[in-house]
C-alpha positions in Angstrom: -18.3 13.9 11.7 -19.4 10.7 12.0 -17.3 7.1 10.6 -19.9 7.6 7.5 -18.7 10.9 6.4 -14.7 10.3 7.0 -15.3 7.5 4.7 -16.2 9.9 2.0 -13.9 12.1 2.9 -10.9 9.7 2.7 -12.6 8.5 -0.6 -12.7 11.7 -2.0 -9.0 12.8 -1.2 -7.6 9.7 -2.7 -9.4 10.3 -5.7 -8.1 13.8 -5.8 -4.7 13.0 -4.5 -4.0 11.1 -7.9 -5.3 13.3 -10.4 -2.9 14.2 -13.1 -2.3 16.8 -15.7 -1.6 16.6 -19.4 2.0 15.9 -18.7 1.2 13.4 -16.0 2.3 15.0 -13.5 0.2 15.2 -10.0 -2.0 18.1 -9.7 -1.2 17.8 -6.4 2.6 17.2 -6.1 3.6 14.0 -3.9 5.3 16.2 -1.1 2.6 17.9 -0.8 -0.4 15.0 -0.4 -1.0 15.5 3.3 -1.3 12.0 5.3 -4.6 11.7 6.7 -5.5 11.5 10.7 -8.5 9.8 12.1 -9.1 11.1 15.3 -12.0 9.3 17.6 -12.5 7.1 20.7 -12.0 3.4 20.5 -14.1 1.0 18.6 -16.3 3.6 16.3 -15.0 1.9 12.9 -11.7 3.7 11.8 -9.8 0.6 11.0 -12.9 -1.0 9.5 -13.4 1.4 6.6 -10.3 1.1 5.5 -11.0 -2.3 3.8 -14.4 -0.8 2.6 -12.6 1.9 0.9 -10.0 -0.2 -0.8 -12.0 -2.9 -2.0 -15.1 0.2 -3.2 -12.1 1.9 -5.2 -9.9 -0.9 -6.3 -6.6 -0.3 -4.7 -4.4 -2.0 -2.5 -3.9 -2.2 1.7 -1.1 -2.2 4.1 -2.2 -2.0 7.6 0.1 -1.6 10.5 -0.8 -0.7 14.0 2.0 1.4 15.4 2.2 -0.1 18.9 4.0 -2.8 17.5 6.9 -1.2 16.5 10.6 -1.0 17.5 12.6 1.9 15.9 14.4 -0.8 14.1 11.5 -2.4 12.3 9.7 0.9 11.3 13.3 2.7 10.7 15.7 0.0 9.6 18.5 -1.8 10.3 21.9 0.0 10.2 24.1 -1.3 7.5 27.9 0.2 6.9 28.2 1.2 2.9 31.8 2.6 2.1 31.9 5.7 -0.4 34.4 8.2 -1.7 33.6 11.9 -0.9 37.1 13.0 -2.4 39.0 11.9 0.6 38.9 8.4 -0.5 36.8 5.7 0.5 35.1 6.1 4.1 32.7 4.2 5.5 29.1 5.8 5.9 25.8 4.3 7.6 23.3 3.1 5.5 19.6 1.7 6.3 17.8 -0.9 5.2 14.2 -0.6 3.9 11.9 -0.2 6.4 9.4 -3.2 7.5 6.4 -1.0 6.7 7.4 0.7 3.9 8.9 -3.0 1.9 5.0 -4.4 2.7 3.8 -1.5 0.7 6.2 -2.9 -2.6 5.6 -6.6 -1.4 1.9 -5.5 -1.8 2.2 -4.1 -5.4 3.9 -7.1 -6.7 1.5 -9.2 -5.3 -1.7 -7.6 -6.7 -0.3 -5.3 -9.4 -2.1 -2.4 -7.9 -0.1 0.4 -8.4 -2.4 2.9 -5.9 -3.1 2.1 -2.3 -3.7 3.0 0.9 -1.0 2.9 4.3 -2.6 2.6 6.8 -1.2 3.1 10.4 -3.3 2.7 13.6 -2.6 4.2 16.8 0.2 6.9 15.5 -0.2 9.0 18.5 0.8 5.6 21.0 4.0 5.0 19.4 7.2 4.3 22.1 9.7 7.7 23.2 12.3 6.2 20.6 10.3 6.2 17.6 8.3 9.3 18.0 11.0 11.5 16.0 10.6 9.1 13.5 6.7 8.9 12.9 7.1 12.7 12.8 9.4 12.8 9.8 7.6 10.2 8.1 3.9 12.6 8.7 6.2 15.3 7.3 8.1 13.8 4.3 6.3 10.3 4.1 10.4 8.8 4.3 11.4 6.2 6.9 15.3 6.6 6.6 16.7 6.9 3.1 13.1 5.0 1.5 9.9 7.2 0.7 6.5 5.6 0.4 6.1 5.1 -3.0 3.5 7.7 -5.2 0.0 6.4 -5.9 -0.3 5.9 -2.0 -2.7 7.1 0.5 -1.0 7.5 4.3 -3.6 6.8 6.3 -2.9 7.6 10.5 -5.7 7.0 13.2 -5.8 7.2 16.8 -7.7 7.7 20.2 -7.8 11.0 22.0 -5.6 11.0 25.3 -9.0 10.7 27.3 -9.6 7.2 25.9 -5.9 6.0 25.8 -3.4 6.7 28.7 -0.2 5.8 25.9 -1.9 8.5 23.5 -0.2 11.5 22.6 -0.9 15.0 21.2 0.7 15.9 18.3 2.5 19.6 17.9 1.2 22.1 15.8 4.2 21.7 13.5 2.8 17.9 13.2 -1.1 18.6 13.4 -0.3 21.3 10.4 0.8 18.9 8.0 -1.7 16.3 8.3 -5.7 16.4 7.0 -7.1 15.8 10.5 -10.6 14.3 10.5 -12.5 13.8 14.1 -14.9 11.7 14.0 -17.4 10.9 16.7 -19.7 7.7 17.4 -23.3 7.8 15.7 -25.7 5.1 16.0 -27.1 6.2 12.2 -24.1 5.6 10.8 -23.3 2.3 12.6 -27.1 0.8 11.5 -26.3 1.3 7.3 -23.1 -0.5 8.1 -25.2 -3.0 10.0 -27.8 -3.2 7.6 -25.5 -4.0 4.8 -23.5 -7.0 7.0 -26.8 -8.1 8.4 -25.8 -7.7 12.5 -28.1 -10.7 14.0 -31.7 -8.3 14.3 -31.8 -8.6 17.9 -28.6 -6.0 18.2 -30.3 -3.9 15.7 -33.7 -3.5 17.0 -32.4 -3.4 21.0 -30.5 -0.5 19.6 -33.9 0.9 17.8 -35.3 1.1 21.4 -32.5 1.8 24.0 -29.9 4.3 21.5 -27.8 5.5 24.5 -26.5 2.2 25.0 -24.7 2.5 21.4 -21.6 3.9 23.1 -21.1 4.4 26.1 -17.4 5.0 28.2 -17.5 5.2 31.7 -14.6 5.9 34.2 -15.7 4.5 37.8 -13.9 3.6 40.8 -13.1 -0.2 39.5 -11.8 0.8 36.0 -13.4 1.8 32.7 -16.9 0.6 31.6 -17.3 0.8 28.3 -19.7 -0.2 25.1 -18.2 0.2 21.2 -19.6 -0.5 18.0 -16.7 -2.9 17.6 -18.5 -4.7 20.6 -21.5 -4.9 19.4 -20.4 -6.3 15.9 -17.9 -8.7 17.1 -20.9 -10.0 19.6 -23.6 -10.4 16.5 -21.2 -12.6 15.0 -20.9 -14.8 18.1 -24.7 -15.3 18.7 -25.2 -16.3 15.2 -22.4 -18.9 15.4 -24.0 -19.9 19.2 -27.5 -20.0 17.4 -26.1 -22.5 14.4 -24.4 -24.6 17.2 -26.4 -24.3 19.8 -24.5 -22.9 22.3 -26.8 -20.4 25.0 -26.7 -16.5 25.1 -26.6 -15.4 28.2 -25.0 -12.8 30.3 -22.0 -14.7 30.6 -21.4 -14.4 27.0 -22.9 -11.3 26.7 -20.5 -9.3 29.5 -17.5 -10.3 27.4 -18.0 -7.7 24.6 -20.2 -5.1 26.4 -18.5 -4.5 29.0 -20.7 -2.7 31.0 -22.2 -4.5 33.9 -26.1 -2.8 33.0 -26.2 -3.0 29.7 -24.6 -6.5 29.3 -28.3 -7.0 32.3 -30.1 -5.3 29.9 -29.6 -6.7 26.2 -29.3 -10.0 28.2 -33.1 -9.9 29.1 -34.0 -8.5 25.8 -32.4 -10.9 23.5 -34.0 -13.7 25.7 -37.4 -12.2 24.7 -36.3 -11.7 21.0 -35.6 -15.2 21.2 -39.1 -16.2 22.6 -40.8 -13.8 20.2 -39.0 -16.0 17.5 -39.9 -19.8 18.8 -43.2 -17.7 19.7 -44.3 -16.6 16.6 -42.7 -19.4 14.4 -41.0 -17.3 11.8 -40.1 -19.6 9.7 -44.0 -20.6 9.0 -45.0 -17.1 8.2 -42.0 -16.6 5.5 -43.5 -20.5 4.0 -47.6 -18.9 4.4 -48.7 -21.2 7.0 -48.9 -19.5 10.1 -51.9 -20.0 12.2 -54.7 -17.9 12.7 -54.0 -17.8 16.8 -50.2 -16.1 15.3 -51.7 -13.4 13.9 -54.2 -12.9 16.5 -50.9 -12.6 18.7 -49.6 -10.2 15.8 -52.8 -8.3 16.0 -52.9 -7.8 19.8 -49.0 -7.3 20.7 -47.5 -4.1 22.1 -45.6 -1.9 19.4 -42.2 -3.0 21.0 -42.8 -6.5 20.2 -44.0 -5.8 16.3 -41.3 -4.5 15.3 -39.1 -7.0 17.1 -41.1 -9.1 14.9 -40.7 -7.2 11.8 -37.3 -7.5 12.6 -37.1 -11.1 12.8 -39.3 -11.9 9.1 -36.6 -9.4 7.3 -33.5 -10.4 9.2 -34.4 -13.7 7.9 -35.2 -12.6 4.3 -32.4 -10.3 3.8 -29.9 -12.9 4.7 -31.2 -15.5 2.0 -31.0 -12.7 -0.4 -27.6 -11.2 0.3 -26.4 -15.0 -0.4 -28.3 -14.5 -3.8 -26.8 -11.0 -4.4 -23.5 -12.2 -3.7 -23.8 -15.5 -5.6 -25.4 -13.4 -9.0 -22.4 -10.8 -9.0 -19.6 -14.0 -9.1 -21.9 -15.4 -11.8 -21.6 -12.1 -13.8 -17.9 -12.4 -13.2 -17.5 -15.8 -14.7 -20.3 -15.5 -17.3 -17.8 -11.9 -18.5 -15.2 -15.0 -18.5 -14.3 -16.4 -22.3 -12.7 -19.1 -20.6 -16.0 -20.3 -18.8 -18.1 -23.3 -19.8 -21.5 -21.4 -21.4 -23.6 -24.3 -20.7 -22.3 -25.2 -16.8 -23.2 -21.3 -16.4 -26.8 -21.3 -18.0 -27.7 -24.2 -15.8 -26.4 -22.0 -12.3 -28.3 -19.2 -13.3 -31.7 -21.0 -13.6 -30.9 -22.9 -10.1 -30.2 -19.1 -8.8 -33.1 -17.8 -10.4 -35.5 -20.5 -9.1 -33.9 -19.5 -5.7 -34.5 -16.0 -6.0 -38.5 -16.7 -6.6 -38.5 -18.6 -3.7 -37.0 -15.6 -1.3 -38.8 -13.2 -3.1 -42.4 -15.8 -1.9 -40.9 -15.3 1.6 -41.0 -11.4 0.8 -44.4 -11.5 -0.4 -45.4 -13.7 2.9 -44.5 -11.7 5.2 -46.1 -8.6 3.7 -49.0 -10.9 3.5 -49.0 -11.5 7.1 -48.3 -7.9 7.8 -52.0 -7.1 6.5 -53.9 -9.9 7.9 -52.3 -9.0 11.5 -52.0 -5.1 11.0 -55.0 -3.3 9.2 -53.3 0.3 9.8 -50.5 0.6 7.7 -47.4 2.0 10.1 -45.9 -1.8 10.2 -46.3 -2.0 6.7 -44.6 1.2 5.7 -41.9 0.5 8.7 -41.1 -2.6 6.7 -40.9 -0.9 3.7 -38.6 1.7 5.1 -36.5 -0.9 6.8 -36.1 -2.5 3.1 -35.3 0.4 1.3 -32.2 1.4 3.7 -31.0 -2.5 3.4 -28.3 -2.8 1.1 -28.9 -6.4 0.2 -32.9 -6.6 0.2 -32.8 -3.2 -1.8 -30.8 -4.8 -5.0 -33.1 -7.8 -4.2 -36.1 -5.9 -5.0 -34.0 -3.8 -7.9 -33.5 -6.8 -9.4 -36.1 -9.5 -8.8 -39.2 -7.2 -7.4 -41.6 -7.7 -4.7 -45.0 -6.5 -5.9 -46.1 -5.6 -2.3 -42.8 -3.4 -1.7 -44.4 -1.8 -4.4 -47.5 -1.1 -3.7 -46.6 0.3 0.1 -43.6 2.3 -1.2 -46.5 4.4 -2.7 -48.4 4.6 -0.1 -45.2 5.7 1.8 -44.5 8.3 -0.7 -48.4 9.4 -0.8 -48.6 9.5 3.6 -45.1 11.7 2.7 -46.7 14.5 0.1 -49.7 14.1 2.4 -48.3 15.1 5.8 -46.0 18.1 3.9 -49.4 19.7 2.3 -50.3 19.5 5.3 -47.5 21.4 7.1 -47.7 24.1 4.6 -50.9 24.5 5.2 -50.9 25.1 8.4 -47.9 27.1 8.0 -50.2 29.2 5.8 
């Protein structure tokens, strides 16, 4: 399945995990809450979800990756207790609570979330010495005398032995008390997540055009080649800082997160056009209603490749004014919910956010107004509509503050839609 889906999946055993019955005791009991394992190559998302999930359901997170870990710190220091076992008093070895499993506590105290997730990367990498371990704490969820505490998710990942030459694979004693999930990379996936962070728009629409260069591993005489979806998220946020600070984008940079020698060539060349197309077309302009008639003449006359690269550009640039409004309206409703607020202070921020929102939502109107000057058929349009609809931020945008032109082409979407599956049928018929 794809990153996506084990989301839900994680989601929906936590939520089942917990459920009690009329006594309050755990449908399911604690010993028997299988630890879940994440399976899947490097750099797909695993360790990324985990905050998403947390933060989506309210609970608390402890995230460890395993490589970093001695026996002692995972199991314990041994400490020397003396006890009387009817022989008189003897001394016996004691541990001490276990690095990971104290964080857990030191998490609850700190938040006051009693439910949570454990998460702990790379299980299957772990040193000789602590293997035994790991396995009894997959089995019983103890490291030495102290158990994980109830209310909380364990939460394993890590890399098939193909990907990782450290990697492991567990028994079937091991692999039979654990909810094992495999995921796999998929560019689908990867986009929503995109959509909803706002990757920079020349990662998203390169990937539109050239999807085998998502993810790609490659074993070749001079090492691995490879391409995640880690690198191509941790390189968005680098070209937007080089962009604000004006710092170039070149292959150089590039070559540093993909590192593949062609495709770091190949988005290279593209993002320099993306760039043009934006000086180009002045984007900025179009979102204000000015651009020139020789713009959309340009529009008008362009290759499909290099309209929606365009497209791209006018709602990458709208969607990330309106997540800041999204974002800035939902900490409003926080404080407004607050008694301990200042009334008045609050009024006057939401008519300064409201007056923002009308102007992004001009910008919105613009560039569908541009859309129909430069393109009289209406496969732009309804691409932009589609590309609105699947973005988290620009959809509560339009939820909450409307765009009359989203509107209007949304029907015709829906209309083309009914039209084209009459016509299936009928030829079905």
């Amino acid at each position: 399945m794809n990153i996506r889906e084990a989301k839900e999946q994680i989601k929906n055993t936590m939520k089942l995990y917990f459920l009690k019955d009329s006594e309050g005791k755990y449908r399911i009991p604690p010993e028997r809450q299988r630890p879940v394992f994440l399976l899947g190559p490097p750099g797909i998302g695993k360790t990324a979800i985990m905050a998403q999930i947390a933060e989506e359901l309210g609970v608390g997170l402890v995230s460890y990756s395993m490589t970093h870990h001695t026996r002692q710190s995972a199991l314990g220091l041994p400490l020397i207790e003396h006890a009387d076992y009817g022989n008189g008093d003897v001394p016996v070895t004691r541990y001490t609570m276990s690095e990971i499993i104290a964080s857990v506590y030191d998490e609850m105290a700190k938040t006051g979330k009693k439910q949570g997730i454990l998460f702990l990367d790379e299980i299957n990498c772990v040193s000789e010495t602590l293997t035994p371990v790991m396995l009894q704490f997959l089995q019983y969820k103890t490291l030495g005398q102290h158990k994980v505490p109830d209310g909380w998710l364990i939460v394993t990942a890590g890399n098939p032995v193909e990907y990782n030459r450290n990697a492991k694979e567990f028994d079937i004693v091991t692999i039979d008390r654990l909810k094992r999930i495999d995921v796999e990379p998929d560019l689908q996936a990867f986009r929503e997540y995109a959509l909803k962070k706002c990757v920079h728009p020349s990662i998203l629409t390169y990937l539109s055009i050239k999807k085998a260069n998502f993810y790609f591993v490659k074993t070749t005489a001079s090492g691995r080649r490879f391409v995640t979806a880690r690198g191509w998220d941790d390189l968005s946020d680098i070209i937007t800082l080089c962009e604000e600070n004006d710092v170039p984008v070149d292959k150089r940079l590039i070559i540093q997160y993909l590192q593949d020698d062609d495709i770091a060539e190949d988005f290279a060349q593209y993002y320099a056009l993306f760039s043009k197309y934006r000086s180009d077309y002045e984007v900025d302009m179009i979102l204000e209603g000015k651009e020139s008639d020789d713009i959309v003449k340009r529009a008008t006359a362009a290759s499909f490749d290099e309209r929606i690269a365009l497209i791209s550009l006018l709602l990458g640039k709208c969607a990330s004014g309106e997540k800041d409004i999204i974002k800035e309206l939902d900490i409003l409703r926080n404080r407004i919910s607050s008694a301990d607020e200042d009334k008045a202070a609050l009024k006057e921020q939401v008519k300064t956010l409201q007056e923002k929102a009308e102007a992004e939502s001009v910008k919105l109107e613009n560039a569908f107004s541009f859309a129909e000057k430069a393109w009289e058929e209406s496969q732009e349009k309804l691409i932009m509509v589609s590309e609105l609809t699947a973005n988290y931020w620009t959809a509560r945008f339009i939820g909450r503050f409307g765009c009359e032109a989203y509107y209007r082409y949304s029907k015709d979407l829906l209309f083309a839609e009914r039209h084209a599956e009459i016509r299936r049928e009928l030829e079905e018929i």
